[in-house]
C-alpha positions as CSV (number, residue, x, y, z in Angstrom):
1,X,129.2,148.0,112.7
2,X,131.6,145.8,114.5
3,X,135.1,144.9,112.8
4,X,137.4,142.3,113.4
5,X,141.1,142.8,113.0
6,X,143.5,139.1,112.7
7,X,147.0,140.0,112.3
8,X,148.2,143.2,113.7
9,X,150.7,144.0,111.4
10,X,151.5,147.8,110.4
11,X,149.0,147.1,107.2
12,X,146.2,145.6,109.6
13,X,146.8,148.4,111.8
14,X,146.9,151.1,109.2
15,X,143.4,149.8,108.0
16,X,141.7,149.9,111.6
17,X,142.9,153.2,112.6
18,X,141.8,154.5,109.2
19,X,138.0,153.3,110.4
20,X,138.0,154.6,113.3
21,X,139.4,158.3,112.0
22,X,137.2,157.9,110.2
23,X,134.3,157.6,112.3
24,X,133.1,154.5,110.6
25,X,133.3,151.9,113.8
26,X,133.5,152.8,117.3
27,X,136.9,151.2,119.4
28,X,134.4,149.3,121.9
29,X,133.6,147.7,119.0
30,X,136.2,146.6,117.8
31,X,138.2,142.9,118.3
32,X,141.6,142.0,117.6
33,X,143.8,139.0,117.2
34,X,147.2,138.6,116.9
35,X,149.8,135.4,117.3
36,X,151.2,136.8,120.1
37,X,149.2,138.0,123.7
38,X,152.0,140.6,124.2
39,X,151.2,142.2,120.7
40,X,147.3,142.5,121.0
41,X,146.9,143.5,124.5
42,X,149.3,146.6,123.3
43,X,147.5,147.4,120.7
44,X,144.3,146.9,122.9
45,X,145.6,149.1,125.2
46,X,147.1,152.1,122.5
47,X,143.7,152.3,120.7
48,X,141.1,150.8,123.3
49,X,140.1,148.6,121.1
50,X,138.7,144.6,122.6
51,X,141.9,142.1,122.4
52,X,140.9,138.3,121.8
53,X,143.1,135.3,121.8
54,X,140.5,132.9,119.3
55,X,140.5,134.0,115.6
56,X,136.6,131.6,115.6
57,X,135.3,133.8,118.2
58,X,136.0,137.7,116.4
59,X,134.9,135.7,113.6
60,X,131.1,135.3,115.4
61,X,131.2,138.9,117.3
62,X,131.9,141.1,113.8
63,X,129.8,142.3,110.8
64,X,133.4,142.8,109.1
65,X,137.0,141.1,109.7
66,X,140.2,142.0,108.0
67,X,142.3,139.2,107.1
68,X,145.8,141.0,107.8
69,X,148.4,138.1,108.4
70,X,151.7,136.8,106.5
71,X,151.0,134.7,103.3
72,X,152.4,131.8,105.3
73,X,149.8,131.8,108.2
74,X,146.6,132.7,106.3
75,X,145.1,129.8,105.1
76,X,146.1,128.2,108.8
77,X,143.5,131.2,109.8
78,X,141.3,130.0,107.5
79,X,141.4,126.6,108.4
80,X,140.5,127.5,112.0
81,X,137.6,129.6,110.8
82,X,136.5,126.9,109.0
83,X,136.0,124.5,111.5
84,X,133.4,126.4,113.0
85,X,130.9,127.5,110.0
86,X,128.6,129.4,112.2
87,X,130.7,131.9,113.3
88,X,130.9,132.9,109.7
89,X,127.2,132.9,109.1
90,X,127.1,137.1,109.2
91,X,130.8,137.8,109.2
92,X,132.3,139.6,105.6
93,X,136.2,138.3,105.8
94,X,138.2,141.1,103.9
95,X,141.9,139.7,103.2
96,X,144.6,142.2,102.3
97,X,146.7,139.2,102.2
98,X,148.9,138.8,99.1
99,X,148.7,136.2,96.3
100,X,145.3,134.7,98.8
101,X,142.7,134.5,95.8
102,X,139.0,134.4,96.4
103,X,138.9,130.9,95.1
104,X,141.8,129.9,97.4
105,X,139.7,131.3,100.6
106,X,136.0,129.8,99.0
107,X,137.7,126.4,98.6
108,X,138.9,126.7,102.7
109,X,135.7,128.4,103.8
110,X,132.3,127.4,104.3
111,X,130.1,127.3,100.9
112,X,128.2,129.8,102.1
113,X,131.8,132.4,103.7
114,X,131.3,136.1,101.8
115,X,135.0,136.9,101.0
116,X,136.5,140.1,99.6
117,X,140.3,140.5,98.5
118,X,141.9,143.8,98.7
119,X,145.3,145.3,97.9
120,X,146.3,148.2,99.8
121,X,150.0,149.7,100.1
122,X,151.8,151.1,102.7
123,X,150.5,155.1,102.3
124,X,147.7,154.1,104.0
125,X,149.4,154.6,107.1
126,X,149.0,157.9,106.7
127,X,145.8,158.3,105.4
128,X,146.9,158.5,101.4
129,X,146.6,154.8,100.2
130,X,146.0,153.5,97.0
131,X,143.7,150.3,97.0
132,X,141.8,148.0,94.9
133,X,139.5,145.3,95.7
134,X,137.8,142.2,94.0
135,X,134.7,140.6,95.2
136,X,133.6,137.0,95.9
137,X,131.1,135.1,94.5
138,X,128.5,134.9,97.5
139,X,129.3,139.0,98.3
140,X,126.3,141.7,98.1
141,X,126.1,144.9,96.5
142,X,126.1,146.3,100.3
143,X,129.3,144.2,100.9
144,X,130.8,145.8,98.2
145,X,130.1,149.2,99.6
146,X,131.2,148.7,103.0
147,X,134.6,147.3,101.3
148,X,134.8,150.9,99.5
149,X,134.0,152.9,102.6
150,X,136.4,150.7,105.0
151,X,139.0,150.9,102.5
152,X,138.8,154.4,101.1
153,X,138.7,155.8,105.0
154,X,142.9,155.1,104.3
155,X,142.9,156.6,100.4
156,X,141.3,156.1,97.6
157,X,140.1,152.5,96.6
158,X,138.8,151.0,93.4
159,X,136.9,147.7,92.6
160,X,138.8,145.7,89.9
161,X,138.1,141.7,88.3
162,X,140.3,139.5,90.6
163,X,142.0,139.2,87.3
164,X,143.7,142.0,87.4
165,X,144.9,142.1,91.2
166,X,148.2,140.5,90.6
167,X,148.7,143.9,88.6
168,X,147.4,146.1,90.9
169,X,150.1,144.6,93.4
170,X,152.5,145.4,90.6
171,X,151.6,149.0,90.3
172,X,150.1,150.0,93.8
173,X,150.7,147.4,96.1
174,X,155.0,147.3,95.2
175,X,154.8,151.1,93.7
176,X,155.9,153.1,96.7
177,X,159.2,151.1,96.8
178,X,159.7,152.3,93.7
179,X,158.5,155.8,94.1
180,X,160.7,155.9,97.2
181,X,163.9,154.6,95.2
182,X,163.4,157.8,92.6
183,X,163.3,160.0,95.7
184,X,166.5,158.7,97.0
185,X,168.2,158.7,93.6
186,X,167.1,162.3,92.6
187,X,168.2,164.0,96.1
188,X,171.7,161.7,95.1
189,X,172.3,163.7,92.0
190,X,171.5,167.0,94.0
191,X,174.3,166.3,96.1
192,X,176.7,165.2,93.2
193,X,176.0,168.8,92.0
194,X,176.6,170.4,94.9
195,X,173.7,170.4,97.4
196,X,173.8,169.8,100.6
197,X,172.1,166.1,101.8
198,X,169.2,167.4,103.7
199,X,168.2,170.2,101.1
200,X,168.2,167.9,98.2
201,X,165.6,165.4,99.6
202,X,163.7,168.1,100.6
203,X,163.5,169.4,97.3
204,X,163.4,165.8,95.4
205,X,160.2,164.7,97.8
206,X,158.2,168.3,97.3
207,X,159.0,167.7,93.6
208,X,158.0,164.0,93.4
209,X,154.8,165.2,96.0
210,X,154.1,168.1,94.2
211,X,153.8,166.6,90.7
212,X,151.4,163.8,91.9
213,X,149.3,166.5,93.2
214,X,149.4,167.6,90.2
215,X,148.1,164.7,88.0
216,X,145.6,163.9,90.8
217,X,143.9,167.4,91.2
218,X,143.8,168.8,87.5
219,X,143.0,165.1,86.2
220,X,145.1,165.8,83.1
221,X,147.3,163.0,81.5
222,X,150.6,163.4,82.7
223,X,152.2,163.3,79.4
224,X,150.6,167.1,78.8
225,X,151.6,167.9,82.2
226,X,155.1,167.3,81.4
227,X,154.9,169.0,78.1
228,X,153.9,171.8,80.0
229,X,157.0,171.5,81.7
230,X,159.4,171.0,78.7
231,X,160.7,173.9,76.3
232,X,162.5,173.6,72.9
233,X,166.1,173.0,73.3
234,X,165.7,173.1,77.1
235,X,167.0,171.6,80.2
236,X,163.9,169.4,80.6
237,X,164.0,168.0,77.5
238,X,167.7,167.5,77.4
239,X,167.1,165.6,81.0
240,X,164.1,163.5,79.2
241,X,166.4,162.0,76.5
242,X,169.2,160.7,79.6
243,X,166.2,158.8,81.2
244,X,165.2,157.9,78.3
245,X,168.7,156.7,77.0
246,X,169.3,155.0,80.1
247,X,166.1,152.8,80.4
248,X,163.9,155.0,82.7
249,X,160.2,154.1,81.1
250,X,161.4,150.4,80.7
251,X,163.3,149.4,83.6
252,X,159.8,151.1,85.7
253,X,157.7,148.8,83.0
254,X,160.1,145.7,84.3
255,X,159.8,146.4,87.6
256,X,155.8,146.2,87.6
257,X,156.0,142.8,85.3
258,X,158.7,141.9,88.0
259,X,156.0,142.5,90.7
260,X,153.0,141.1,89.1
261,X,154.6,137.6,88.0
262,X,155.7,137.0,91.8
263,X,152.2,137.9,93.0
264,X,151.1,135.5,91.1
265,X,153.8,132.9,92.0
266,X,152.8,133.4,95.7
267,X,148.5,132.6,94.7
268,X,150.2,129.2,93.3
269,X,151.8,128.5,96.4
């Protein structure tokens, strides 16, 4: 396989390096394009991987090219790509771009352009991702596949309806900030009590890592994990009823509607 990479953003980067971990595509064949020459030739040169200054000619060199660049520039990109339909004749174009629907690229692209959309977050940079993608309407059963390996060589990766992406971003896509902002907040109420900075966020991340772990390897509903957790009369349960006094399950149910409404503002735009 050859892969394309436009945009060399952490996210693009994060999804290429996780390929070639992976085993999946080889760095000599691999081509990159980025806005600026100073930013691909560095990342040329850090993972030896082929640096190219036209977007139209990866396009006609790849099997596979991630769409990786701000909401603003994207459909400039496609624009490009679509003044020269033959370099898309064997090219899949996956965009992790967000609020860029399939019909949004298909409308831009040749009539003929396979186009996949994919939400990944920011764990992917380390290997533990969470992503989702949607397929378009000229995409194989094969592209699908190679979608799924490319993407789950950074996480784990499920295929969705496009209809439910904008949620996906609300959940995945946003949910680390969110995840990171507990963290922070429960390490803050460690030191209010008395621990010292460094020992409380070492304890609050191995808690929030450790229960994960939990829900992902024994596949049991969280709400029986935490009753597992939680005795009569206890200090869990009595910590329960302040989160749930103070909004804890709704405000996290806001912030998700929050996050799904504006990826859906930025497809409209």
């Amino acid at each position: 396989m050859k892969l394309g990479l436009i945009g060399c953003g952490k996210m693009g980067r994060a999804l290429l390096e996780g390929a070639l971990t992976a085993g999946i595509v080889e760095a000599q064949d691999v081509y990159i394009t980025s806005r600026t020459e100073k930013t691909r030739q560095s990342v040329a040169k850090e993972l030896g991987v082929n640096p190219l200054a036209s977007n139209t000619e990866l396009a006609s060199i790849v099997d596979v090219a991630y769409l990786c660049t701000k909401p603003n520039v994207s459909k400039i990109v496609l624009l490009e790509l679509a003044e020269t339909p033959e370099s898309l004749d064997n090219t899949l174009i996956i965009s992790a771009v967000a609020g860029l629907k399939l019909e949004a690229m298909e409308s831009i692209l040749p009539d003929s352009a396979r186009v996949v959309r994919c939400m990944p977050n920011t764990p992917s940079l380390i290997g533990k991702g969470a992503a989702a993608y949607s397929t378009g309407s000229n995409t194989s059963d094969l592209d699908a596949s190679t979608t799924g390996k490319l993407l789950g060589s950074v996480g784990s990766v499920i295929e969705v309806d496009e209809s439910l992406m904008d949620s996906v971003t609300g959940v995945s896509g946003s949910g680390p900030a969110y995840v990171y902002t507990f963290i922070e907040s429960l390490a803050d109420a460690g030191v209010l009590k008395g621990l010292p900075r460094a020992q409380a966020l070492e304890l609050a991340t191995q808690t929030v890592l450790g229960a994960a772990s939990m829900v992902a390897e024994t596949g049991l509903h969280p709400a029986l994990l935490r009753d597992m957790v939680t005795s009569p009369g206890g200090t869990t349960i009595t910590a329960l009823k302040a989160l749930e006094d103070h909004g804890f399950r709704s405000a996290t149910i806001a912030a998700v509607e929050a996050a799904t409404e504006k990826s859906k503002e930025l497809g409209r735009n």
